[in-house]
SEZARO-524607 format. One line per 5 residues: number of its first residue (from 1); their letters; for each residue x, y, z of N, C-alpha, C. Coordinates in steps of 0.05 Angstrom, whole numbers, plus 32768, in hexadecimal, padded with zeros to 4 digits. Example, Ala and Ser with C-alpha at 12.3 -4.5 7.8 and 13.67 -1.06 7.14 Angstrom:
REM residues 2
1 = as = 8108 7F8E 809C 80F6 7FA6 809C 8108 7FBE 809C; 8101 7FD3 808E 8111 7FEB 808F 8102 8001 809D $
REM end
This chain:
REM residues 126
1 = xxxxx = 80D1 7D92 8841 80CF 7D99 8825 80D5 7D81 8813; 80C1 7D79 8806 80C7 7D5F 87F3 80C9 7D73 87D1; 80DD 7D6D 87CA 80E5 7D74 87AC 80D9 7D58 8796; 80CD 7D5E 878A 80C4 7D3F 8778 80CB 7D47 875B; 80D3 7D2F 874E 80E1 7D30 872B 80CE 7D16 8720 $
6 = xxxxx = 80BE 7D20 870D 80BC 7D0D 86FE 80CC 7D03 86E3; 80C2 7CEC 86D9 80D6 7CEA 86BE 80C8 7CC7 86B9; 80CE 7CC9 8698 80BD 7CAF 868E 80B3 7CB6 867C; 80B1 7CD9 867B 809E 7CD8 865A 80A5 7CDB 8640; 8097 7CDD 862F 80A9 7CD5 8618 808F 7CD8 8602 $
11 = xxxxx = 808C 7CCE 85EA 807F 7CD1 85D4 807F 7CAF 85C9; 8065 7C9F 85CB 8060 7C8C 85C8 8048 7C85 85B5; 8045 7C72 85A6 8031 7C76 858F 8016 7C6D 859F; 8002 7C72 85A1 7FDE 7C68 85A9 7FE9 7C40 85AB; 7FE4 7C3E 85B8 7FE9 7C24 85C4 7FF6 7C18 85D3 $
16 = xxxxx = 800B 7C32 85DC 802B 7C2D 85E1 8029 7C21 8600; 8039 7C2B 860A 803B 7C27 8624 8053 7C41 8631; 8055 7C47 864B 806A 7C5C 8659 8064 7C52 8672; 8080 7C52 8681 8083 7C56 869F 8080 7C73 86A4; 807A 7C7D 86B1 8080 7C95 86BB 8085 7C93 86D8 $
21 = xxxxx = 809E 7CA0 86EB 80A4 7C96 8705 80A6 7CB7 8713; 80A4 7CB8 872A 80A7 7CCE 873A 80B9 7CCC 8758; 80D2 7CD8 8759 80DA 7CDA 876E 80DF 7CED 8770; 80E9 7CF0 8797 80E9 7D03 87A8 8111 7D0F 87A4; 8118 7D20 879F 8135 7D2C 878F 813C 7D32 87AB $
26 = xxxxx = 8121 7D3E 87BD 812D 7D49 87D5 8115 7D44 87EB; 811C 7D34 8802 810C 7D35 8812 8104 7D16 880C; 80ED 7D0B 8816 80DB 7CF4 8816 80C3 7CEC 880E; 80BA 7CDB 8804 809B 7CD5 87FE 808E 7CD1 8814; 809C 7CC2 882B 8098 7CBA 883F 8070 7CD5 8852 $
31 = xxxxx = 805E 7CB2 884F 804D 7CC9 8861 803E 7CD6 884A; 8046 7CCF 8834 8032 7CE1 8816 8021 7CD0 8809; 8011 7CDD 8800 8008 7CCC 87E6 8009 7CDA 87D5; 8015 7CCD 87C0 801B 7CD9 87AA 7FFE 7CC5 878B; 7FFF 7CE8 877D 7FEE 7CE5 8768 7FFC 7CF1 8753 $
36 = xxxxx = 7FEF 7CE5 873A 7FFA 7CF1 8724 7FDC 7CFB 871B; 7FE3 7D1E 870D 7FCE 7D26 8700 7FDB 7D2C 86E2; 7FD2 7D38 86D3 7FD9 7D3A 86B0 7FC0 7D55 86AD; 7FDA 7D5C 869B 7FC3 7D78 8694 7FCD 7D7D 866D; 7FBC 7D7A 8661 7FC0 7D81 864A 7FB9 7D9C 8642 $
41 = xxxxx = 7FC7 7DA8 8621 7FBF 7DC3 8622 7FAE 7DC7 861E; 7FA6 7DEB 8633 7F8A 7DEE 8633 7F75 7DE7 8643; 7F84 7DCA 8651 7F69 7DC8 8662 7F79 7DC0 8681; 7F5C 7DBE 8688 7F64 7DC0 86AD 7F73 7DA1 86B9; 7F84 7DA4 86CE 7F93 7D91 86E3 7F81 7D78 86D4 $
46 = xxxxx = 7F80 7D5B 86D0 7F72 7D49 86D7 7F7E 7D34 86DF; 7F72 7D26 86FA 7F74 7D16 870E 7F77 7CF8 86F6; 7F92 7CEA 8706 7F93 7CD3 86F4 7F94 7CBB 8709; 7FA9 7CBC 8721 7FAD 7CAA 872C 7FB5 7CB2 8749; 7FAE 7CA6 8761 7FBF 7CAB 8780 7FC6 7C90 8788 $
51 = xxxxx = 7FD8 7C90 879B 7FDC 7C76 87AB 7FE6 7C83 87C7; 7FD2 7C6F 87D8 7FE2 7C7D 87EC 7FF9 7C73 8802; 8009 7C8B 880E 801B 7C7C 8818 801E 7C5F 8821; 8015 7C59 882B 8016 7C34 8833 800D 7C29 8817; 8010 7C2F 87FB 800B 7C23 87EE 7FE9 7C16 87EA $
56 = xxxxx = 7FE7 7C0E 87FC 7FC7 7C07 8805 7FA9 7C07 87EF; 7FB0 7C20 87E2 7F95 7C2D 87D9 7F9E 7C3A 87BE; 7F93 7C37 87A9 7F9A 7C43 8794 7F77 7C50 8782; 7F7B 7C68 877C 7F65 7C6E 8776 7F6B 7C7D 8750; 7F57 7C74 8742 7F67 7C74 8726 7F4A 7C8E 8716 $
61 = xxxxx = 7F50 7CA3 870E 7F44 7CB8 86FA 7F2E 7C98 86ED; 7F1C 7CA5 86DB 7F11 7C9A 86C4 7F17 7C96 86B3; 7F34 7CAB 86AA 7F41 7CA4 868B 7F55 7C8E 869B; 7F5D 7C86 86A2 7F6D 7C76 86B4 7F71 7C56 86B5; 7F51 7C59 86CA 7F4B 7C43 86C7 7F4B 7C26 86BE $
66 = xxxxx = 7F59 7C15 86BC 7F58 7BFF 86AE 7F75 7BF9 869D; 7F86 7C18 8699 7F97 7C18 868E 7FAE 7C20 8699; 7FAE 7C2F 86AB 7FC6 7C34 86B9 7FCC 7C33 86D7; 7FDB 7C2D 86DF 7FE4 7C11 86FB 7FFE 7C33 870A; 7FED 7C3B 8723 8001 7C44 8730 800E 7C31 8748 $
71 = xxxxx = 8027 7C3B 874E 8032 7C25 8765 8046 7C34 8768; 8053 7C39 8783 8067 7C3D 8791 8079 7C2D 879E; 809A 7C2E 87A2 80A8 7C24 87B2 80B2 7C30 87C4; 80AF 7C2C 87DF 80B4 7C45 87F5 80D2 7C44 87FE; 80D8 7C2F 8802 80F6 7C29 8803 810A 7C36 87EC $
76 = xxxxx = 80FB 7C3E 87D0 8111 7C48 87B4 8106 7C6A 87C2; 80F3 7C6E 87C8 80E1 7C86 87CC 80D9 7C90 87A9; 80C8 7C81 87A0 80C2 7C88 8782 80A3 7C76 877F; 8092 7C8D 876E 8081 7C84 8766 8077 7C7B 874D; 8073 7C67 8742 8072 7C57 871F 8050 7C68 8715 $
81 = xxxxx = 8054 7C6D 8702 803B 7C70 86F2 8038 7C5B 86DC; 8030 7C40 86D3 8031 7C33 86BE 801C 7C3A 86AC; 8018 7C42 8699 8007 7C4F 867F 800C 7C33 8664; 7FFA 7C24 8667 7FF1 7C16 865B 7FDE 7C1B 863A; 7FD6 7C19 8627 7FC6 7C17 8614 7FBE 7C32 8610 $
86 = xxxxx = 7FD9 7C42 8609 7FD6 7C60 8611 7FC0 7C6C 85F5; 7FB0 7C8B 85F2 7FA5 7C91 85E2 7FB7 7CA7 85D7; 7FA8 7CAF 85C3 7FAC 7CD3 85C1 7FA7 7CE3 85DB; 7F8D 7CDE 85DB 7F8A 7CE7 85F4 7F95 7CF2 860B; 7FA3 7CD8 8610 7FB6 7CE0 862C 7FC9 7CF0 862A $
91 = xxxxx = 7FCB 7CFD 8612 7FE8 7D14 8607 7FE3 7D26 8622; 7FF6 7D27 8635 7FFD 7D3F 8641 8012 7D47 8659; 801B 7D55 8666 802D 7D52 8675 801E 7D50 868A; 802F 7D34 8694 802C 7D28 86AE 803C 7D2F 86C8; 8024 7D3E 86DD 8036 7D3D 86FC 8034 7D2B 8715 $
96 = xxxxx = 8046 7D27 8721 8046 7D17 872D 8039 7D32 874D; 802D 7D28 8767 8028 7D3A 8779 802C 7D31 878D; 802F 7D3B 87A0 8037 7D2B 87C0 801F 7D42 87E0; 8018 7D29 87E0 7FFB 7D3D 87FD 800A 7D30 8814; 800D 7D35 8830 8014 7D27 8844 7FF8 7D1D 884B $
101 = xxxxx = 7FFB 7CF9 8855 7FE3 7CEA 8856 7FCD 7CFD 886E; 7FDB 7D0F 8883 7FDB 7D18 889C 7FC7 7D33 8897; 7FCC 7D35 8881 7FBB 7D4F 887B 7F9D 7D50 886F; 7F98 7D30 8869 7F7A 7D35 885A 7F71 7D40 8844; 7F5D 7D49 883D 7F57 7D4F 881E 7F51 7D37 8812 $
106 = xxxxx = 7F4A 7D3C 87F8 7F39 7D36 87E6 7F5B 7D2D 87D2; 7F5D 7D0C 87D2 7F6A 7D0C 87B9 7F6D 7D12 87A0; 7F52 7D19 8793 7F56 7D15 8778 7F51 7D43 8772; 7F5A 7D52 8786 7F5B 7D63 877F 7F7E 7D74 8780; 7F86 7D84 876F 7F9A 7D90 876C 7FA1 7D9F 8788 $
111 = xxxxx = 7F88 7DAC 8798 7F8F 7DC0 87AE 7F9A 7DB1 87C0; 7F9A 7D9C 87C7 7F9D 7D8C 87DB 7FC5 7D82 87E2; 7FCE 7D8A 87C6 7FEA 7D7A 87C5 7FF4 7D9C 87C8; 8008 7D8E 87E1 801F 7DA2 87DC 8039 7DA1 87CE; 8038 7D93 87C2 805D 7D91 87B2 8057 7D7E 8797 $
116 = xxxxx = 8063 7D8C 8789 805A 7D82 876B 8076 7D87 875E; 807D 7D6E 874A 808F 7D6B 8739 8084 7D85 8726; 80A5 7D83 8714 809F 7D90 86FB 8093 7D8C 86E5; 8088 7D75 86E4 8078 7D61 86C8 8092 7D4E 86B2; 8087 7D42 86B2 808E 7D37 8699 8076 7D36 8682 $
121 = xxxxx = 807E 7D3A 8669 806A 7D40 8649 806D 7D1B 863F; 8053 7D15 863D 8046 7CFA 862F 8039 7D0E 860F; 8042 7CF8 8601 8031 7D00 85EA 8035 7CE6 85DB; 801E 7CE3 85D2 8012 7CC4 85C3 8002 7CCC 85AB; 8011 7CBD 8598 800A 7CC7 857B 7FFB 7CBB 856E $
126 = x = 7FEC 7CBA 8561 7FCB 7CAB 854E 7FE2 7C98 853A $
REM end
């Protein structure tokens, strides 16, 4: 049983910048890859960022792309979300998710993770 907490978010103006970090409260990352998805109100889960356990491979959403840097330290057992040249846009609460590498699936889908933080709320103001 991995328990995961995010935290990092906060209310930043359109340009800003946020860490957002995810650790394990109970249990391990160890063997996961962890993604962050964001769901704003109203609309569905969307896929932002994975890395996978060995660090190795990082696969980044489209709104993402170019602007925000995931990375993990396995030894702290915590995963960084860096949110760079943030928009309005990106207003929404962010989860962090954990899949065991062992199990397969499709990263950039919700069904695939079994253990999910509580979110942390991003909101970026015009």
């Amino acid at each position: 049983q991995v328990q995961l907490v995010e935290s990092g978010g906060g209310l930043v103006q359109a340009g800003g910048s946020l860490s957002l970090s995810c650790a394990a409260s109970r249990g391990t990352l160890s063997s996961n890859a962890i993604s962050w998805f964001r769901q704003a109100p109203g609309k569905e889960h969307e896929f932002v960022a994975t890395i996978t356990w060995s660090g190795g491979d990082t696969y980044y959403g489209a709104s993402a792309k170019g602007r925000f840097t995931i990375s993990r330290d396995n030894n702290k057992n915590t995963v960084q979300l860096q949110m760079n040249r943030l928009k309005p846009e990106d207003t929404a609460v962010y989860y962090c998710a954990a899949k065991n590498e062992a199990r397969g699936g499709s990263y950039f889908s919700t069904y695939t993770y079994t253990y999910w933080g509580q979110g942390t709320q991003v909101t970026v103001s015009s």
